[in-house]
Backbone as CSV, one residue per row, in Angstrom:
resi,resn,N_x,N_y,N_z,CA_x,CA_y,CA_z,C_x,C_y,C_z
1,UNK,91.923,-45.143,43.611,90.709,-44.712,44.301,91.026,-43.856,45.526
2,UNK,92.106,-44.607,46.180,92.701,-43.282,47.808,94.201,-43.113,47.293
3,UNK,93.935,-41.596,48.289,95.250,-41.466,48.067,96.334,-41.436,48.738
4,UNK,95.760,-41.933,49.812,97.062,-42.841,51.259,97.024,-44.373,51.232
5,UNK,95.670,-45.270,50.885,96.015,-46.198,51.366,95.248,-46.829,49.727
6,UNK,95.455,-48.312,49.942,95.419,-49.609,49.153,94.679,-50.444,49.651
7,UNK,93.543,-50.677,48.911,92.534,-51.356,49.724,92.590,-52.508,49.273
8,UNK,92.217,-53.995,49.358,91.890,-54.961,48.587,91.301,-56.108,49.484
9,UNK,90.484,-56.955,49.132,89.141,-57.507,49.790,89.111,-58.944,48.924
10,UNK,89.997,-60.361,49.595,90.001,-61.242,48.866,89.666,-62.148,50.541
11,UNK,88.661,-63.454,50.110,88.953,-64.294,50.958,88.112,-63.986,52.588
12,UNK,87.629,-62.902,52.457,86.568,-62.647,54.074,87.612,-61.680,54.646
13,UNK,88.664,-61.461,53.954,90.042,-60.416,54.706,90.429,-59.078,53.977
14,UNK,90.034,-58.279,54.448,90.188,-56.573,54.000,91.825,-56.188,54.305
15,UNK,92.607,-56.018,53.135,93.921,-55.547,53.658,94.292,-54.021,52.968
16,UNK,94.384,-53.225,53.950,94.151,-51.805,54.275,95.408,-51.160,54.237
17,UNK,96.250,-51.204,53.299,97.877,-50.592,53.125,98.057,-49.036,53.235
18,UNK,98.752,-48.465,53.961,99.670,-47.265,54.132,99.796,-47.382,52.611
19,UNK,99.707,-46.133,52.106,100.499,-46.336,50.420,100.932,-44.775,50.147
20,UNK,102.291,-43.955,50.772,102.760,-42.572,50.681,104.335,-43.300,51.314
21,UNK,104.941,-43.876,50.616,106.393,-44.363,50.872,107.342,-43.413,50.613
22,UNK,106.960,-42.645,49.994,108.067,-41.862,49.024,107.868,-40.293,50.335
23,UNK,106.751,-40.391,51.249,106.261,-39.408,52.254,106.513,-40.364,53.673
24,UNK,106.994,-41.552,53.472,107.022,-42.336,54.836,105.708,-42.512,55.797
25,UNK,105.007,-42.799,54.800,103.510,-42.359,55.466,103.100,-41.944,56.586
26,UNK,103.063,-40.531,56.082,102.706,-39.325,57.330,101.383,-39.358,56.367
27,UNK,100.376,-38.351,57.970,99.407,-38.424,57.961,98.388,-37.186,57.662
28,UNK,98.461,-37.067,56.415,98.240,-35.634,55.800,96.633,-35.355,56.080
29,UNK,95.979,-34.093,55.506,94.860,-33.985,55.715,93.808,-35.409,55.313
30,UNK,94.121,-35.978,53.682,93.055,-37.279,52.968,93.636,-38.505,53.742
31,UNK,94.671,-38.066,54.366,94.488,-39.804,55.391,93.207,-40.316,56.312
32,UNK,92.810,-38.612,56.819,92.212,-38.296,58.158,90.634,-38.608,57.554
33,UNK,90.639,-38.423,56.454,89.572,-38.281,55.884,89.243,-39.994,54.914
34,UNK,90.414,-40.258,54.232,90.017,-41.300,54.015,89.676,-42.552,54.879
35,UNK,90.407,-42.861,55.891,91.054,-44.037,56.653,89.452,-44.829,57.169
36,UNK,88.897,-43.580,57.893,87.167,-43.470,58.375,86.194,-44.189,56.969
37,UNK,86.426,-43.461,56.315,85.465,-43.951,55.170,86.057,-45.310,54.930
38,UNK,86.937,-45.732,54.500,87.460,-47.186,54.436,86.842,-48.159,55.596
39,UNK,87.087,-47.697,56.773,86.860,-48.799,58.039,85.302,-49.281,58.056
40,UNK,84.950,-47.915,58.142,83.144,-47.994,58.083,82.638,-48.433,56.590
41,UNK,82.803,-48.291,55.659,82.381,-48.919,54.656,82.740,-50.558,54.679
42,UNK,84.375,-50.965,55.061,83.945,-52.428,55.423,83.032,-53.092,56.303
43,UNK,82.990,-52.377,57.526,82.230,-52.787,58.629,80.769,-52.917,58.444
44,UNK,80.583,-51.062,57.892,79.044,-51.264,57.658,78.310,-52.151,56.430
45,UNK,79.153,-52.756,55.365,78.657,-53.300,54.545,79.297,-54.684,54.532
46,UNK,79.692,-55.225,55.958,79.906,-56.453,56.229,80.944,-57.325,55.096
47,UNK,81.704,-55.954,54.356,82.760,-56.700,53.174,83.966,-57.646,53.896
48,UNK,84.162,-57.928,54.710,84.909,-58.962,55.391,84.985,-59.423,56.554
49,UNK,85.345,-60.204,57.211,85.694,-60.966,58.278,86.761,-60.414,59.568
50,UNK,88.025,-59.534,59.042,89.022,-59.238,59.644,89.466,-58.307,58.563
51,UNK,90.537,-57.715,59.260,91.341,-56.326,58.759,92.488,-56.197,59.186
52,UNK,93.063,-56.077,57.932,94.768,-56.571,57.852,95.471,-54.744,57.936
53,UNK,95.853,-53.873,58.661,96.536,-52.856,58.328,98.069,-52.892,57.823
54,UNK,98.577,-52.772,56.977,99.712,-52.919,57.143,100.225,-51.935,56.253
55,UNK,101.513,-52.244,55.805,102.116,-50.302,55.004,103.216,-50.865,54.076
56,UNK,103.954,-49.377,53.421,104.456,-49.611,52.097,105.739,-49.111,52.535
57,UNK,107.001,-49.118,52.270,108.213,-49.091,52.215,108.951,-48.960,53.454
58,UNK,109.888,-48.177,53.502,110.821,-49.018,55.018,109.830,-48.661,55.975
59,UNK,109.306,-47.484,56.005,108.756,-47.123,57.639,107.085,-47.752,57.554
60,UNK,106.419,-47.912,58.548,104.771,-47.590,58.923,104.298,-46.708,58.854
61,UNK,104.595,-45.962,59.517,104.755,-43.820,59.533,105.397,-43.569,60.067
62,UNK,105.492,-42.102,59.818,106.419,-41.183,60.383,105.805,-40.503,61.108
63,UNK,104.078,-40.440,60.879,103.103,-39.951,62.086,102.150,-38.430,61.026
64,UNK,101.673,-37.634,61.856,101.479,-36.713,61.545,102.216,-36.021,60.763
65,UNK,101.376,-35.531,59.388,102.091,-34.065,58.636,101.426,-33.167,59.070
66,UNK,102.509,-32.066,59.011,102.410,-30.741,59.972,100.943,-30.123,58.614
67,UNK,100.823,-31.012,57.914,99.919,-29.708,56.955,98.158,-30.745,57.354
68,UNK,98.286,-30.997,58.379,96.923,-31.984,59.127,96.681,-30.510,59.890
69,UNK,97.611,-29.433,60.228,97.248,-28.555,61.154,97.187,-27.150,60.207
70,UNK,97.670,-27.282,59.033,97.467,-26.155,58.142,95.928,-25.774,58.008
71,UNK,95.797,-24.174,58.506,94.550,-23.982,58.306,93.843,-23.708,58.994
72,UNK,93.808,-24.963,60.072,92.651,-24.378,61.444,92.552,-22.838,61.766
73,UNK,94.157,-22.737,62.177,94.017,-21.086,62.914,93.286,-20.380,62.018
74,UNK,93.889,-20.380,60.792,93.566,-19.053,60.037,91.774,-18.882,59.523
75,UNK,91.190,-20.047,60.496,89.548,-20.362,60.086,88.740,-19.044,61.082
76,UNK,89.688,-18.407,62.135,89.195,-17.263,63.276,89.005,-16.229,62.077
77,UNK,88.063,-15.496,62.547,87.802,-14.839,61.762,87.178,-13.286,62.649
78,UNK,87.306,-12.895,63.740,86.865,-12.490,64.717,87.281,-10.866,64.427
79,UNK,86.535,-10.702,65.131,86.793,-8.613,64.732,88.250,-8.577,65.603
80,UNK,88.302,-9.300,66.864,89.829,-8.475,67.498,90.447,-10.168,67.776
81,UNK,91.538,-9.546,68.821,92.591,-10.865,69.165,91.888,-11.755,70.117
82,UNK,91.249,-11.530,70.717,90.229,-12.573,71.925,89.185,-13.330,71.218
83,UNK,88.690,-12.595,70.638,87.733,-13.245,69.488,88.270,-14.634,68.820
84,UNK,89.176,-13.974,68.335,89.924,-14.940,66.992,90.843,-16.086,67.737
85,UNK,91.058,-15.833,69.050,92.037,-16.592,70.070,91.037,-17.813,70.085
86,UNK,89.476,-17.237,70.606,88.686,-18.084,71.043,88.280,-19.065,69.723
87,UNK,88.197,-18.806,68.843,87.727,-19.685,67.590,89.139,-20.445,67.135
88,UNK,90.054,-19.666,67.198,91.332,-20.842,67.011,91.110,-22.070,67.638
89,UNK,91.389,-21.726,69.185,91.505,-23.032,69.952,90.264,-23.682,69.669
90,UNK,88.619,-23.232,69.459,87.510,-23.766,68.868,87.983,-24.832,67.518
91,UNK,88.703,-24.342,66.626,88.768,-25.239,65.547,89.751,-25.936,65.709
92,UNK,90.434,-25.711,66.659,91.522,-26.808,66.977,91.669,-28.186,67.353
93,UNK,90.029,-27.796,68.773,89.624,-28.721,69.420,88.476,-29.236,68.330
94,UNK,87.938,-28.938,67.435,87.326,-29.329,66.572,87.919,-30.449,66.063
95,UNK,88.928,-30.100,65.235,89.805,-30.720,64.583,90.419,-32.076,65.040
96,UNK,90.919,-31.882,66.143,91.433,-33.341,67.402,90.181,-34.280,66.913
97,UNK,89.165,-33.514,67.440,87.969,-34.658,67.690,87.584,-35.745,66.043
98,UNK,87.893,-34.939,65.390,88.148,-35.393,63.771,88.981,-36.689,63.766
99,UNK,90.102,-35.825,64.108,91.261,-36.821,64.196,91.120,-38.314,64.617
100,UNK,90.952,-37.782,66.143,90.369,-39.044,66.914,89.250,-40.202,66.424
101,UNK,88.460,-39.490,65.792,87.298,-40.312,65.465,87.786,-41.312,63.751
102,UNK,88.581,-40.993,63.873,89.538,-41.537,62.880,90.193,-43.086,62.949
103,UNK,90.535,-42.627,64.411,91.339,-44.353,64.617,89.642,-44.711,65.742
104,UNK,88.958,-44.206,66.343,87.892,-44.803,67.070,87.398,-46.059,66.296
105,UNK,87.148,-45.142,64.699,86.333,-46.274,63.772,87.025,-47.596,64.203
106,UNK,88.064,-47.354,64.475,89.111,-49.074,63.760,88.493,-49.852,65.127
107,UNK,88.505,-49.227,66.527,88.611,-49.792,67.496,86.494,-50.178,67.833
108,UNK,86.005,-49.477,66.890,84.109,-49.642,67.264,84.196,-50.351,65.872
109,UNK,84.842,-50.945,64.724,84.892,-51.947,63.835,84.287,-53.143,64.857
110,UNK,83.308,-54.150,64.202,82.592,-55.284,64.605,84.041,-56.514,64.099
111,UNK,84.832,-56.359,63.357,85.535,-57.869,63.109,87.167,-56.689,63.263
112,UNK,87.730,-57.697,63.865,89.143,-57.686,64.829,90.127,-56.968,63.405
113,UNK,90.696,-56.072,64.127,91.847,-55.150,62.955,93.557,-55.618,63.494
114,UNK,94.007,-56.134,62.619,95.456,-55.769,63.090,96.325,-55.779,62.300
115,UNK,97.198,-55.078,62.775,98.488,-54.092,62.640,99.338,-55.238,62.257
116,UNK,100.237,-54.714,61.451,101.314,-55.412,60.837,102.669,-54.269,60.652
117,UNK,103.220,-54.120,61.621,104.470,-52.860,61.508,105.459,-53.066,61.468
118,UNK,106.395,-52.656,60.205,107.816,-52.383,60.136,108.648,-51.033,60.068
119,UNK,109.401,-51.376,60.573,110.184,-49.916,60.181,109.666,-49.166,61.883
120,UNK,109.696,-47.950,61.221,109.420,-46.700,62.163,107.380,-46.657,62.087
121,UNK,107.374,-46.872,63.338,106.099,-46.536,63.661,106.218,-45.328,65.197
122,UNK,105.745,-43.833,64.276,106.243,-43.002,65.083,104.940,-41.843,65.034
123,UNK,104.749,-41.302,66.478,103.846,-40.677,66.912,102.660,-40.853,66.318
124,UNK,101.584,-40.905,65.333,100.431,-40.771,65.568,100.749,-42.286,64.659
125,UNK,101.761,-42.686,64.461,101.458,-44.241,63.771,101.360,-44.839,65.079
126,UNK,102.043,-44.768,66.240,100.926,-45.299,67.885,100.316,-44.900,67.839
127,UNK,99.375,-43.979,67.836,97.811,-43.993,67.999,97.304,-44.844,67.103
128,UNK,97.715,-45.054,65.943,97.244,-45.906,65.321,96.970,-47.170,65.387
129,UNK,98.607,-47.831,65.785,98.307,-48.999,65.977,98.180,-50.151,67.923
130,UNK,97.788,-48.841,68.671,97.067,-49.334,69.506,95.419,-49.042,69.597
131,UNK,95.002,-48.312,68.451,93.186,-48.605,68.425,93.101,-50.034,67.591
132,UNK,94.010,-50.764,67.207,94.138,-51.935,66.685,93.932,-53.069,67.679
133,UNK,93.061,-54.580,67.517,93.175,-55.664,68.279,94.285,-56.090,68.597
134,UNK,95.409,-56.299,67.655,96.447,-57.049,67.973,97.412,-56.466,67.031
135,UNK,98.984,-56.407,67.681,99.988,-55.683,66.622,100.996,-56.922,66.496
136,UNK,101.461,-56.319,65.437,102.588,-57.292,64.587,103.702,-56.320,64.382
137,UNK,105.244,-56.891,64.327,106.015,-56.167,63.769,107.986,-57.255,63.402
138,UNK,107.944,-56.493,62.297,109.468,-56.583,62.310,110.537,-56.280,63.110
139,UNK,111.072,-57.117,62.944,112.755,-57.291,64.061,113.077,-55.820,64.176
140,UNK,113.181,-55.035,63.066,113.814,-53.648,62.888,112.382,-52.809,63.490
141,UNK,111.175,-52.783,63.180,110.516,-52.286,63.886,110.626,-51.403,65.433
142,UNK,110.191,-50.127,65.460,110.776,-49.941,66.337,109.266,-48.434,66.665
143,UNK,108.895,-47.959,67.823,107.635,-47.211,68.203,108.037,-46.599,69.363
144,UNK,107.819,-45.182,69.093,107.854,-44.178,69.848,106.884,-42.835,70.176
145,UNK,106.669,-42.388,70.832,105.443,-41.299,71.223,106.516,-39.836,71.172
146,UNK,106.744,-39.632,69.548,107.801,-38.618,69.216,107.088,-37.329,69.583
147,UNK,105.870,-36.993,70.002,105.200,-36.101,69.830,105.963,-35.250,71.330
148,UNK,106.677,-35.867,72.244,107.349,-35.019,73.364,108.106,-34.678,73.186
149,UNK,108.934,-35.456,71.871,110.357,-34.755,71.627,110.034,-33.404,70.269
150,UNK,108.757,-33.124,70.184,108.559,-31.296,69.180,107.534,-30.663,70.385
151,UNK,107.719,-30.590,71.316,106.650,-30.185,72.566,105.334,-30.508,72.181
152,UNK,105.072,-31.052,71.767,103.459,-31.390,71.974,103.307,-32.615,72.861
153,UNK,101.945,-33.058,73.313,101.328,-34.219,73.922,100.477,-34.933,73.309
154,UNK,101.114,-36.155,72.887,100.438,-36.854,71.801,98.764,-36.859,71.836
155,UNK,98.205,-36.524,71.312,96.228,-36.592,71.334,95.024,-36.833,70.130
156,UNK,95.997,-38.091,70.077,95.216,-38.736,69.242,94.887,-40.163,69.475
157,UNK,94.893,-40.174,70.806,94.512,-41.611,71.061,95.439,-42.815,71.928
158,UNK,96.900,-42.196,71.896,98.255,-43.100,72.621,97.775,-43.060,73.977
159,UNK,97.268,-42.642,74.629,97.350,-42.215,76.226,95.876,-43.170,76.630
160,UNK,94.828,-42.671,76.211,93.653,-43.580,77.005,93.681,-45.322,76.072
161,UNK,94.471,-45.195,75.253,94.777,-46.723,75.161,96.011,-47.580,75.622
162,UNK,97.140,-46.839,75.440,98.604,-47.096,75.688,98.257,-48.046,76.838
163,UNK,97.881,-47.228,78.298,97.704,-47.456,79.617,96.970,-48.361,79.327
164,UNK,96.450,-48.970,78.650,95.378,-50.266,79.188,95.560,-51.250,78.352
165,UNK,97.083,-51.539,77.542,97.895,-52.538,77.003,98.974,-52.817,77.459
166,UNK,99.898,-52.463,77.986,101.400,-51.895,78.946,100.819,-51.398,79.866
167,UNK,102.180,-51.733,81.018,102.211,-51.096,82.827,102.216,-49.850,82.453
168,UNK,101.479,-49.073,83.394,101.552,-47.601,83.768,103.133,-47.014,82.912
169,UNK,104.292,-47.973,83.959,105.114,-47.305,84.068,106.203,-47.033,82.568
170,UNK,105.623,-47.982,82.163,106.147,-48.338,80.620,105.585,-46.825,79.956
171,UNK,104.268,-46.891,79.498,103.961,-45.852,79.579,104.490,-44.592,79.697
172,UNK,104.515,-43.696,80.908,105.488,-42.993,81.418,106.533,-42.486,80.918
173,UNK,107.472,-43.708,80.798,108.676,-43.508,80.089,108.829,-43.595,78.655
174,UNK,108.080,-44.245,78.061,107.776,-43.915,76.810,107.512,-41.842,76.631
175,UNK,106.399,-41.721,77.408,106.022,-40.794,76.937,106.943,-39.197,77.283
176,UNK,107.711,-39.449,78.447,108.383,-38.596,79.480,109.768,-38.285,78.380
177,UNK,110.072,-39.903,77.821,111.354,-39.392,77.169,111.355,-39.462,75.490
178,UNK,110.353,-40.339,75.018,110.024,-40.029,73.620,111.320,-40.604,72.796
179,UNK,111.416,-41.638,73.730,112.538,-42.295,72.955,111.962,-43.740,71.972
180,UNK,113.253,-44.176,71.191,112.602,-45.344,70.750,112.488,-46.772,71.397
181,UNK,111.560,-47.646,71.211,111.041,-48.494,71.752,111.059,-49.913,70.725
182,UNK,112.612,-50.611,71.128,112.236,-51.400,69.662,111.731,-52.625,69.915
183,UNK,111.157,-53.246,68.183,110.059,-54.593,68.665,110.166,-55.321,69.770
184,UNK,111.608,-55.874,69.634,112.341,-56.784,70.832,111.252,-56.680,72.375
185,UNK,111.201,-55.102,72.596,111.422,-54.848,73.991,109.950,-54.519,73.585
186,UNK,109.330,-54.102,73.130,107.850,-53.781,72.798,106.670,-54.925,73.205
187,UNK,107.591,-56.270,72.595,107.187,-57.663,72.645,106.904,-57.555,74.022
188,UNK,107.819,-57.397,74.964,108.242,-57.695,76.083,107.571,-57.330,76.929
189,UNK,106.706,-55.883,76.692,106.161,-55.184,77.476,104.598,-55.808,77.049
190,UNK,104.389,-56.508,76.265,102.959,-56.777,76.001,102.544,-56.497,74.667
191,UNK,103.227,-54.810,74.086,102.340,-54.282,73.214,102.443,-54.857,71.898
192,UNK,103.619,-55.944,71.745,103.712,-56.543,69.955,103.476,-57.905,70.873
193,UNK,102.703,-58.866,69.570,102.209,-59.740,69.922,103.457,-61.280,69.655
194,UNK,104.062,-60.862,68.616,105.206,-61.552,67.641,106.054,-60.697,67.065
195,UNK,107.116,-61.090,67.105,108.248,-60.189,65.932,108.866,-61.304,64.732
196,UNK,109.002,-60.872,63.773,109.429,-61.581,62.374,110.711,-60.795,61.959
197,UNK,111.329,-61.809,61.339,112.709,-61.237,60.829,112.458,-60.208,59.687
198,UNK,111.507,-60.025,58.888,111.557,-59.433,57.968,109.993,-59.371,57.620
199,UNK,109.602,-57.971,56.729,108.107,-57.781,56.361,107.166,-58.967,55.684
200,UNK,108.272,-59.404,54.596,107.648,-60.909,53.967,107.147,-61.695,54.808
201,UNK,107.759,-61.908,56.157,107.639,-63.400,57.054,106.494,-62.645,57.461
202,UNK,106.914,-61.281,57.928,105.626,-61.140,59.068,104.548,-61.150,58.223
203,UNK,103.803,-60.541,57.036,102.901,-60.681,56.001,102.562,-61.820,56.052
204,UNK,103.360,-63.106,55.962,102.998,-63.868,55.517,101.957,-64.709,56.651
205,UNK,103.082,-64.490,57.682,102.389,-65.390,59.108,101.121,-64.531,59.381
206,UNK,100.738,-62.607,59.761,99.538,-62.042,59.874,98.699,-62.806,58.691
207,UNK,98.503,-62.711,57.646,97.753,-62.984,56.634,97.662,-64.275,57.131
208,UNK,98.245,-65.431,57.612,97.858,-67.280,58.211,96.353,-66.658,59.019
209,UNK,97.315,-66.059,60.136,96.408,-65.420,61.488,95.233,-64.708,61.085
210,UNK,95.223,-64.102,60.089,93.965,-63.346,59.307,92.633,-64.295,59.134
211,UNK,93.525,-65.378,58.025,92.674,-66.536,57.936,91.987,-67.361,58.855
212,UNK,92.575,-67.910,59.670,92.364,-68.465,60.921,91.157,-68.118,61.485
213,UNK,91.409,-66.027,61.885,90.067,-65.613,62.510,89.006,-65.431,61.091
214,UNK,88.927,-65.795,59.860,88.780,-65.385,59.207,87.563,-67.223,59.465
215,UNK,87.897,-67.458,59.532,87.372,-68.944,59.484,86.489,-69.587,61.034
216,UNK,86.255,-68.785,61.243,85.470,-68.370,62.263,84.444,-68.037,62.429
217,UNK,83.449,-68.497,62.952,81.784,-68.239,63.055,81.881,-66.589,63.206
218,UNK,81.535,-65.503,62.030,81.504,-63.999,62.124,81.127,-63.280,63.778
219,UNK,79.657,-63.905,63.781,79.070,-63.771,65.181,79.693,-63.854,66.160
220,UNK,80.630,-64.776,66.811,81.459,-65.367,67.348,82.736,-64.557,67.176
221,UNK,83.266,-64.051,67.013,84.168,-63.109,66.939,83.654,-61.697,67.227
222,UNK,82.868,-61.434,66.636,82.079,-59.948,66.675,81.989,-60.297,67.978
223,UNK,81.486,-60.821,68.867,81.041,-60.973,70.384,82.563,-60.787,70.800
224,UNK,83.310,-61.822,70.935,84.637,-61.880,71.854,85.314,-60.399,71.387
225,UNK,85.198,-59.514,70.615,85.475,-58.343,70.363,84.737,-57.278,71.165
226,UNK,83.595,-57.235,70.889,82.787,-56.828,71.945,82.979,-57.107,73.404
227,UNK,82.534,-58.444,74.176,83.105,-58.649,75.502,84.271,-58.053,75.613
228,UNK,85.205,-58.569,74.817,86.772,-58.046,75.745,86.857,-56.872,75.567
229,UNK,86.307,-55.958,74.809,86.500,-54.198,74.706,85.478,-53.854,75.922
230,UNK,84.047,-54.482,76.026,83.427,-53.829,77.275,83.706,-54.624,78.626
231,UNK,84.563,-55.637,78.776,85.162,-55.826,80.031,86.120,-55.203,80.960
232,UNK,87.126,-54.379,79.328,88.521,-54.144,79.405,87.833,-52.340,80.335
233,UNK,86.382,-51.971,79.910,86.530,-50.366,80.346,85.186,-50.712,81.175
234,UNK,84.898,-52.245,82.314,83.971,-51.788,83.327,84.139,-53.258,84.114
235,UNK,83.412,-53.191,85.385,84.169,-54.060,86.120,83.631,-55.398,85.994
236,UNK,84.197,-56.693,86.786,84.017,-57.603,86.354,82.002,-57.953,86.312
237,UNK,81.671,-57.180,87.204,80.133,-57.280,87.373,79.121,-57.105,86.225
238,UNK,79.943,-56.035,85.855,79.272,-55.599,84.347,79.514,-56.423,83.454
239,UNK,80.720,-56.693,83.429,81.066,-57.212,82.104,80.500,-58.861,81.867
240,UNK,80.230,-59.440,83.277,79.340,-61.103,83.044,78.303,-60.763,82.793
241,UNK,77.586,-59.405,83.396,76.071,-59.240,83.292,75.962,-58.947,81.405
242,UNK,76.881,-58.349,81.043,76.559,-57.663,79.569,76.869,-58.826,78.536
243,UNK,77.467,-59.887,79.077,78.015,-61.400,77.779,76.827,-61.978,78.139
244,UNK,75.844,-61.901,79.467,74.460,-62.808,79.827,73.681,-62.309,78.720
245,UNK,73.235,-61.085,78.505,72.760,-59.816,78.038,72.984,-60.460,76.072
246,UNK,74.371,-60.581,76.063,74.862,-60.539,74.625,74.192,-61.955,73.946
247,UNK,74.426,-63.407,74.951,74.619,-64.374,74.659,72.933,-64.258,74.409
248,UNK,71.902,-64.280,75.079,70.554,-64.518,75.195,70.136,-63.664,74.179
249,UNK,70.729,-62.749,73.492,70.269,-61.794,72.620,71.176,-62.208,71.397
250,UNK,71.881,-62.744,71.283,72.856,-62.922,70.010,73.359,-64.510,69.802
251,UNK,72.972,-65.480,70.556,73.212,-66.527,70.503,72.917,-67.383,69.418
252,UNK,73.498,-68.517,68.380,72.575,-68.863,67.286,72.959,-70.782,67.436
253,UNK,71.933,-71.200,67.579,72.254,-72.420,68.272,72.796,-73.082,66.402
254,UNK,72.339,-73.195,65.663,72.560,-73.646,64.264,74.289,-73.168,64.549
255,UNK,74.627,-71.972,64.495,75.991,-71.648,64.294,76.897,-72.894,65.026
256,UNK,76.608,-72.569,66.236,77.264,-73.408,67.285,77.182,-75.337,66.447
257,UNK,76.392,-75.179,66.064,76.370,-77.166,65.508,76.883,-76.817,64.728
258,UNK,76.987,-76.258,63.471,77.760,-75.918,62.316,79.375,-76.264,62.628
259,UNK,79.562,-75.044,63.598,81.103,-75.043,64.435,81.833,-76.343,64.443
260,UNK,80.902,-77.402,65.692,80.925,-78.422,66.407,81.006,-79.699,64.876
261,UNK,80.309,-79.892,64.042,79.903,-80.435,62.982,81.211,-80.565,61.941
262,UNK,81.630,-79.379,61.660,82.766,-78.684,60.701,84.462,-79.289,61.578
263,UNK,84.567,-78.641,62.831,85.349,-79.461,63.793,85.525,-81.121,63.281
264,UNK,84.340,-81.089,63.511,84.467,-82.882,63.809,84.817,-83.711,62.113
265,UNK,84.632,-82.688,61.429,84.405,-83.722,59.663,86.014,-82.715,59.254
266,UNK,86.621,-82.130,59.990,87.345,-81.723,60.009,87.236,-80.838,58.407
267,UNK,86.283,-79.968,58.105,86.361,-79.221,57.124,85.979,-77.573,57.176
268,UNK,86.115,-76.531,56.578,86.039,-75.050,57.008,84.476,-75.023,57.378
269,UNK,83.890,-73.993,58.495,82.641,-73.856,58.801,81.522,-72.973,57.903
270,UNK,80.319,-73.275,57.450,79.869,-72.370,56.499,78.864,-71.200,57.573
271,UNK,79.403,-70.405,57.616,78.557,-69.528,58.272,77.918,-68.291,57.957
272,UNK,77.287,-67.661,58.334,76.678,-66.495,58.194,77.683,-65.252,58.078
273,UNK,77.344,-64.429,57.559,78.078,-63.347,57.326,77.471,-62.358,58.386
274,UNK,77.744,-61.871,59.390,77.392,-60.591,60.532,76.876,-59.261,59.453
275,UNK,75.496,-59.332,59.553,74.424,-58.308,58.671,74.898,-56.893,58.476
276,UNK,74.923,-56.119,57.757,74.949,-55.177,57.143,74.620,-53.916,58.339
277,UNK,75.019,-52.818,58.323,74.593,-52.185,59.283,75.292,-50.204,59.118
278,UNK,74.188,-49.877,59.188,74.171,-48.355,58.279,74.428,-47.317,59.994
279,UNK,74.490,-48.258,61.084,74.100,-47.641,62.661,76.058,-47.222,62.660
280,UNK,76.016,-45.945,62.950,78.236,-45.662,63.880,77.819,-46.211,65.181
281,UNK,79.059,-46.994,65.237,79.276,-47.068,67.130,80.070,-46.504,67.710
């Protein structure tokens, strides 16, 4: 059905595979195009609970293929060189915004996405997997913002998220020297949550963790996703006033006994599925 990724939908858990191994999954034009339609079709048609990203052979990606940029220029079409200058950089900046709105979906998704990375996760595979809730990776795992070492500045998303998972300064040097960054020390800095000896373990333990949030009042997650994304970008004033706001408007007292009920008889909670919804955020 795609022709980057592997979709499959068992259990309230959407697992969303990289599938271009034999390309180290770089990120060709139908990535850009599929990835969006995937996220929003789970989200908007409430097909699961959580979202498993994870990928196919040694690497995560290798990031961007140079043929994501094939094309734009030659879209100028202008009688002289100023003309055609001006519509280049027009479809260029067009194009970014494409891009971008690409990994946005993952991060305006209503149920929690995360990353599962081995191997090389390199330049726009960080953008990727910091519009993600939570990252995972293998021992060998290893993430870098390669986009300084071919002169460009990564812009697809590493920079207004990077900074608000890791210190400034981490940051910085990541980006200043474009070196690699392996799990070990990644852990260290905040941005991997766990490291596993190998893809099996880590699969196995994300997919536990899948379940877990997976088993979870929908509502109730959709919120703590919400709060902590609109706490994380306004100050603490806002962010009690907007959970007052959330709770009085989204609160479901049945859920909450269900919860409390299920707890106590010690068996899984039967809950509502978070409604269907045709609205982008």
């Amino acid at each position: 059905m795609y022709e980057c990724f592997e979709v499959t939908i068992k259990d309230n858990i959407a697992r969303v595979q990289l599938n271009r191994p034999e390309k180290r999954n770089s990120m060709n034009p139908q990535f850009w195009k599929e990835l969006p339609e995937i996220i929003r079709d789970i989200d908007q048609e409430a097909r699961a609970r959580v979202i498993v990203i994870s990928s196919t052979g040694p690497h995560f990606s290798s990031g961007l293929d140079v043929s994501s940029f094939a094309g734009v220029a030659s879209t100028a079409s202008g009688a002289d060189e100023k003309t055609r200058r001006i519509q280049a950089g027009s479809a260029s900046y067009n194009n970014l915004l494409r891009m971008q709105e690409s990994f946005n979906c993952i991060e305006q998704a209503r149920m929690p996405v995360l990353a599962a990375i081995q191997g090389g996760c390199i330049g726009g595979g960080v953008d990727l997997v910091t519009s993600c809730d939570i990252r995972y990776a293998t021992a060998d795992a290893f993430l870098t913002i390669f986009e300084t070492n071919i002169g460009m500045t990564a812009d697809v998303g590493t920079f207004p998220r990077l900074v608000k998972l890791i210190p400034e300064g981490y940051v910085k040097e990541m980006a200043y020297t474009g070196r690699r960054v392996a799990a070990a020390e990644a852990k260290q800095m905040g941005l991997i949550n766990e490291v596993y000896t190998d893809q099996d373990a880590m699969l196995k333990a994300v997919m536990k963790i899948a379940a877990e949030i997976a088993s979870k009042a929908p509502l109730a997650v959709y919120g703590c996703k919400k709060m902590i994304n609109y706490a994380r970008d306004h100050s603490t004033a806002d962010g009690l006033d907007y959970i007052a706001i959330w709770n009085a408007s989204h609160l479901r007292v049945e859920e909450i006994q269900e919860a409390m009920l299920a707890n106590a008889e010690n068996r899984p909670g039967e809950f509502a599925s978070i409604p269907k919804s045709s609205k982008s955020r």
